[in-house]
N, C-alpha and C positions, 0 to 999 in steps of 0.2 A: 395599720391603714389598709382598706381592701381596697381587693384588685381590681380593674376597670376593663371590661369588656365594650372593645371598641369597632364600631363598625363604620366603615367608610363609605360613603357613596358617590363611584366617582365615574365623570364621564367614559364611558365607553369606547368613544372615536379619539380617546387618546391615546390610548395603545394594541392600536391592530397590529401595529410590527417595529419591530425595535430598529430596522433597517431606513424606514422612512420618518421625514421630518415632522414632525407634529406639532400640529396648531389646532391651539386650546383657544381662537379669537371666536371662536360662533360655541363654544360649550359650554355647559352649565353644571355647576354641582351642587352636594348639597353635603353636610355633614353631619352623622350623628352619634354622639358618644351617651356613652350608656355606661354604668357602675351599681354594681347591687347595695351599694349603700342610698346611691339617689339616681331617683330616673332624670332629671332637669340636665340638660345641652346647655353648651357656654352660650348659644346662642340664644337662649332662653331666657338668660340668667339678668341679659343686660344691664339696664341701668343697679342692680342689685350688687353684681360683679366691682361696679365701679364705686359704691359706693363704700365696700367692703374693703377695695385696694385703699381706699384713702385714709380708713381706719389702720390700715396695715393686718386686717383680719384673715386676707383671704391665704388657706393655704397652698397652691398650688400656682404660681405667679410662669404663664407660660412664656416658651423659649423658643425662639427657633434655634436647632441644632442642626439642622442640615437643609441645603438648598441646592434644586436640582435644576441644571440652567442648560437653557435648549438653542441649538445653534440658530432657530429662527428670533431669539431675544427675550424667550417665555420665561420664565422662571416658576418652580413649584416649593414654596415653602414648607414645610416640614417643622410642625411647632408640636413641643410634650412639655404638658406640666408635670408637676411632683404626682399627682391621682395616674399618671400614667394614662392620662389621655391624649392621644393626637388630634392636629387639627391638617390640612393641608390647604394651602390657598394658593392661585395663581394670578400670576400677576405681570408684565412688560417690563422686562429689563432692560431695557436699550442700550442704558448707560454704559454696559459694565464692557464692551469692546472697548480695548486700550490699545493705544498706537505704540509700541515699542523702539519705531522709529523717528526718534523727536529730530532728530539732523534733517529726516527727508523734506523735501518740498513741498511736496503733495500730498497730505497727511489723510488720515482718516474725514477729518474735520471738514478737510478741501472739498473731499468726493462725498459730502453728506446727502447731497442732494439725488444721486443715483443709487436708486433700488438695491437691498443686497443680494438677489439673484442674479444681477448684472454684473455685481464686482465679482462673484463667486465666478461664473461666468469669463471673464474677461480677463482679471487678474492671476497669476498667480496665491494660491494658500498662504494665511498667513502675510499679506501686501499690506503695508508698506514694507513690515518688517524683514522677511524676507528675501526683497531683492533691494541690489545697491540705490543711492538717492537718485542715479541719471536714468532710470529705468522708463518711468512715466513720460519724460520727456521725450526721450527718444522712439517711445511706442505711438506717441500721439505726434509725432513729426515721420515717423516713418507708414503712419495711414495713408496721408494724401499722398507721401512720395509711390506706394503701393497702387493706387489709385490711376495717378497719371500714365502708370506703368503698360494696365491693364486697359485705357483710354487704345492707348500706342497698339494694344496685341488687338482689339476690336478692329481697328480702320486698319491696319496690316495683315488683317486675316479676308479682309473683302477683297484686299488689293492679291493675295494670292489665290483667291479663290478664282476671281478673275484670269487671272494668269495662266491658268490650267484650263480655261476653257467656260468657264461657267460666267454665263453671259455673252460670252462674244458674238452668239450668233443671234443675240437677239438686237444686236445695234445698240445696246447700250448698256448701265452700270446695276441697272434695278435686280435685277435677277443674280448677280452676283453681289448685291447690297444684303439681298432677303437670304442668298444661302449664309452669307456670314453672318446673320442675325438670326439663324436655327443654329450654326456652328458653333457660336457663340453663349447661347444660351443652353446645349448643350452640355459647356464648358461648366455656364452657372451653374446648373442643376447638379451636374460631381462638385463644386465649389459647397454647397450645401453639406455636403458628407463633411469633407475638412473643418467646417465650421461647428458640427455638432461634435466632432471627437473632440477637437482642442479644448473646447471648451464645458464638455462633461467631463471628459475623460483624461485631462490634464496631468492629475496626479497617478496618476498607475504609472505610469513609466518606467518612474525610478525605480519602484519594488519587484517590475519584472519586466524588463526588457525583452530577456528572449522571449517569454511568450506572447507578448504582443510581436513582437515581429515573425510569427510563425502564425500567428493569428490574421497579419495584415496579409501575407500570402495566400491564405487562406478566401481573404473577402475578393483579395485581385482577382482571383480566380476563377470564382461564382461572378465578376464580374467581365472579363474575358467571355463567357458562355453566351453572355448578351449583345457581345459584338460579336460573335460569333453565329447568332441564328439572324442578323440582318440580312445576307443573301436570300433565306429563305421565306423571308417576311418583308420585301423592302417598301409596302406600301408603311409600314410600323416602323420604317429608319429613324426618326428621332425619339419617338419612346424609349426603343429597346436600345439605343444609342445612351441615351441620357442615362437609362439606368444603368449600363455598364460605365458611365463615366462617373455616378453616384458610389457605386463599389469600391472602382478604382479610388477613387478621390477619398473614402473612407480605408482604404488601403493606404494610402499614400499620409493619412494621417498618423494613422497608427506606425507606418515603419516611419517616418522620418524622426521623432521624439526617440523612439525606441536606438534607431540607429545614432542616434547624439550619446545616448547614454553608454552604448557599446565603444564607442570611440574614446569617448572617456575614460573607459573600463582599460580601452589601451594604452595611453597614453599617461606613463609612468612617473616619464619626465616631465610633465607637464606642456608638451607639446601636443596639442588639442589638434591644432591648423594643420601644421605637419601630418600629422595620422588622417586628419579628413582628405586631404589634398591626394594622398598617397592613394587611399582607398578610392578616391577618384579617377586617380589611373589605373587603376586596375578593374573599376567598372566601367571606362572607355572604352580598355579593351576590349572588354568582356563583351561586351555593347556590338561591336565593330565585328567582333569575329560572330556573334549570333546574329546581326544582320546579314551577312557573307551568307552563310550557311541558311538564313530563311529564304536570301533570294534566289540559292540553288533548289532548295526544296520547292521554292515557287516555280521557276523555270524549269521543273520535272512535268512534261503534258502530262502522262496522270496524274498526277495532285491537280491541277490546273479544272480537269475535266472533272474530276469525279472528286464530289462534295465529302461523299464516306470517306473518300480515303485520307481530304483534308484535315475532317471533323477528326476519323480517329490519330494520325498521326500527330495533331495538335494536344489530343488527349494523354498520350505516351509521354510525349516531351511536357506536357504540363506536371503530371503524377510525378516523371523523372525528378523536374523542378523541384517539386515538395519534397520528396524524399532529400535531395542533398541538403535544400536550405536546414529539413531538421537536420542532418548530422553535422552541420558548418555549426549550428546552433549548441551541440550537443558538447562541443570541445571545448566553448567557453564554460572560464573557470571563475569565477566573481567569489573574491573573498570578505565581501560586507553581507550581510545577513539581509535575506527579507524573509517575509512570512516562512517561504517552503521548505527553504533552508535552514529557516530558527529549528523547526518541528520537526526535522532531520536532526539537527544535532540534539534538541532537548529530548528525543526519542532517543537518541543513542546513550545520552548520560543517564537519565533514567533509568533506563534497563539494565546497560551494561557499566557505567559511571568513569567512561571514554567521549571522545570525542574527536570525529573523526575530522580530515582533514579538507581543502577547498577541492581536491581531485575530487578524492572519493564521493564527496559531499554531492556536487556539480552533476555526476555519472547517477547517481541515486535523482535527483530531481527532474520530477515527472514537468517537461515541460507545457502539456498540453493542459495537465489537470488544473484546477481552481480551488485553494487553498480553502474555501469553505464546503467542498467536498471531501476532506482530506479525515479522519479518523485518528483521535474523537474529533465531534465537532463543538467547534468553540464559535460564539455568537458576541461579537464586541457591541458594546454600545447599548445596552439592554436598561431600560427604563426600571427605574427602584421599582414600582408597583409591580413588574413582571417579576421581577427577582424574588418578590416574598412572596410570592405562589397562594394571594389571597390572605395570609398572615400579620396583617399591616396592625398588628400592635403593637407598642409603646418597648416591652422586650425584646419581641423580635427584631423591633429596629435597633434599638441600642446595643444587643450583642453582636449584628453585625457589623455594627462602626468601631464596638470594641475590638473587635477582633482582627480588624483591618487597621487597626490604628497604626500601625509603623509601614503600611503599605498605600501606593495609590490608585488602589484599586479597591474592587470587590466583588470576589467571584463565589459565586453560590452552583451548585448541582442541580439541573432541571430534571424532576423526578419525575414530571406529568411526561415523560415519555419512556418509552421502552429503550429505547436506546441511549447510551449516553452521549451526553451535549452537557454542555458548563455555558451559565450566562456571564458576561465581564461587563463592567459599568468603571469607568477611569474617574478620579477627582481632579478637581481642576491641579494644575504643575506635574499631570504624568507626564512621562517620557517612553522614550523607544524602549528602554531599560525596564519602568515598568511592565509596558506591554511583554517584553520576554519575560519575566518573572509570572507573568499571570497564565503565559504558557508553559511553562516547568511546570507551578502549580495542576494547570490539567492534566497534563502527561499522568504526574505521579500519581492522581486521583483515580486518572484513569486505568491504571496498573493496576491499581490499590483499592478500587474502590469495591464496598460490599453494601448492596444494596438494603439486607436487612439491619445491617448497624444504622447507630445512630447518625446524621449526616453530619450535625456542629462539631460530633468529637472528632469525624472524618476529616474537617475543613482544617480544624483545627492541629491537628499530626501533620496535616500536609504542610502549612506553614511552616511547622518547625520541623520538617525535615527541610524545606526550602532553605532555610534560617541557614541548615547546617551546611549545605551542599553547594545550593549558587555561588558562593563565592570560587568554590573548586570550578564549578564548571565555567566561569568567567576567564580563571586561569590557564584552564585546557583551549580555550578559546586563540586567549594571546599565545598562547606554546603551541596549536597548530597553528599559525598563521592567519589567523584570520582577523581582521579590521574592525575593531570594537568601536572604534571612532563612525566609523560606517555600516550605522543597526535601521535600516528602511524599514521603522515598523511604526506605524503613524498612528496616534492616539486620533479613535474617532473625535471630531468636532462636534456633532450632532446632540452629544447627553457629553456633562462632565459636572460631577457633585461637590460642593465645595460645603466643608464641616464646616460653623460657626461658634461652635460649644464646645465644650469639652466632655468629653463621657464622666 
């Protein structure tokens, strides 16, 4: 039977980046398959094809084997006949989101009717499933309790404002009505920040605390600067007011999630309250005695008089700031794995086939840096068409599902660059476990890898030295102490490939 030379012709605006969501609803394709035995397309072939199957003549009776399903509800089928021809087609899966939590209340089914960038948005990853059944109720009973709250701090912010003077000499409430309605909206405008971290940036938390909480210092900071130049701009007091409350407020998003998850991190016994309560008192303190001491540095006439000298002693005590927060940062020890951590230790078992332990580990973790800076670089979530680097024949597809067959994943070597990078694409039922197996496999490639060899025999050694090894270094894991129950390594949502066939 000869071979079929297949070419595909497929939208463009589907894969600008493996990073971003993609939506196939405005694109158009086209397919063409080709085989030096005959020039004719299935598409061709129509009613001939079908007249053929009813005979039971035709030989090539096509299949879908693999289906590549996109967190907006797209789906890309992946069909090869026996001639070794593909087809691919897209199409709306909608269906296939499954609620896991049949007990909850409020189920998928309930919330149909709201957009999925609003639940992505609002919810929790993973909702219903993931959080207990009284979740929903209690989030939608503590909105309006939120609400009244903030009602209360509006008409209580006039009435202080009042009270300090603003208004009183005008004979009435107006002018203390309007400054609490800049004050107020102020408050909105940082209320904004908080809103946009919680609900992009939700899920990072758990995988790196401390760097978002050095990160959040970070924004407070740049925002401090803008309440900082109002003396010298104060016709701009609520602009440059707003925006430092927008920083702060984006500050304040970022440390409070992060600072949950540190608490937790302490709290051995299971005493979550106690530990917050506690660390309360000590940022009372802490509170009370830096007040004390700013209202002496206020009450020093030069600070008072000369703006430089405010400006720069606020800049000492700020930079001081940073500095300790990293080293307060630097001594937490977390012995559940995320990204920077994994690539720490599957770097150390690679090379050296040790494994070190949560001190050493912790002291080595750059906490500034971003895991996809990190060397090599590994790219998750990488759409099938990107991974076969234009190769989209009927072989090539099939030896890479053969070869991934006991794993759930598929990582291939991106050549089209000078430097080394590995793309990963997850099938649907990975886990955090595969995700760390698909970084072992980099590491070793990355060690091992030679650019003029072949690259399948390449992929292929690395497997099986994986085959022979993970399980040791799973074991050096639990014997340095480290928490395998607790692996924060989150299978993208965005692409995950789900086999139908069998190789």
């Amino acid at each position: 039977m000869p071979w079929g030379a297949v070419q595909l012709s497929l939208p463009t605006c589907a894969f600008e980046s493996s990073r971003k969501p993609l939506n196939f609803r405005h694109c158009h394709f086209r397919i063409a398959c080709s085989s030096s035995s005959s020039s004719e397309s299935n598409l061709q072939k129509g009613d001939e094809d079908e007249n053929q199957a009813d005979h039971g003549r035709n030989r090539g009776r096509p299949h879908v084997i693999l289906v590549e399903r996109y967190g907006n509800g797209t789906a890309k089928r992946y069909v090869v006949d026996d001639d070794l021809k593909v087809q691919t087609f897209i199409e709306e899966e909608r269906s296939l989101v499954s609620n896991n939590s049949e007990s909850s209340h409020f189920s998928n089914s309930t919330l149909s009717w709201l957009p999925d960038i609003v639940k992505d948005f609002i919810f929790p990853a993973g909702f219903p499933g993931s959080v207990s059944d009284d979740y929903l109720l209690y989030m939608l009973l503590q909105f309006p309790t939120n609400v009244t709250a903030w009602i209360c701090h509006t008409l209580v912010t006039s009435s202080l404002l009042k009270a300090v003077g603003v208004g009183s000499f005008s004979g009435s409430t107006a002018a203390a009505s309007a400054a609490a309605i800049r004050w107020v909206s102020k408050d909105g405008i940082g209320a904004v920040g908080r809103l946009f971290i919680g609900g992009r940036f939700g899920n990072v938390f758990d995988d790196d605390p401390k760097q978002w909480r050095l990160y959040a210092d970070f924004i407070g900071s740049a925002g401090s600067i803008f309440d900082l130049t109002t003396p010298l701009y104060p016709a701009y007091f609520l602009p440059l007011a707003s925006l430092g409350n927008l920083a702060k407020a984006v500050a304040r998003g970022l440390k409070d999630p992060s600072n949950r998850v540190i608490q937790n991190h302490f709290a051995v016994e299971g005493n979550l309250g106690e530990i917050a309560a506690k660390e309360e008192v000590w940022e009372v303190a802490a509170q009370l005695l830096g007040l004390g001491l700013g209202i002496l540095f206020l009450d020093t006439p030069g600070l008072v008089r000369a703006y430089p000298v405010l400006a720069t002693t606020w800049m000492v005590m700020r930079l001081l700031h940073l500095w300790l927060r990293y080293q307060s940062l630097s001594v937490l020890q977390f012995n559940s794995l995320n990204l920077k951590r994994a690539r720490i230790l599957v770097k150390s078992h690679v090379l050296h086939s040790i494994v070190p332990g949560s001190v050493d580990c912790n002291r080595e973790e750059n906490i500034l840096l971003w895991p996809r800076f990190m060397t090599p670089r590994i790219t998750f979530g990488v759409p099938l068409e990107e991974m076969l680097f234009g190769e989209r024949t009927a072989p090539m597809l099939k030896a890479l599902l053969e070869l991934y067959t006991k794993e759930k994943y598929i990582l291939v070597v991106n050549q089209q660059r000078s430097d080394f990078e590995v793309f990963v694409s997850f099938k649907v039922g990975a886990t955090s476990i595969s995700v760390l197996r698909s970084v072992w496999q980099a590491y070793w490639l990355y060690e091992n890898w030679n650019r003029l060899g072949n690259a399948f025999d390449q992929l292929t050694k690395s497997l099986l030295e994986m085959e022979d090894r993970f399980e040791d270094f799973i074991q050096q894991l639990n014997g340095s102490g480290w928490d395998t129950s607790q692996i924060n390594l989150k299978v993208p949502r965005e692409i995950s490939l789900d086999e139908l066939s069998p190789i």
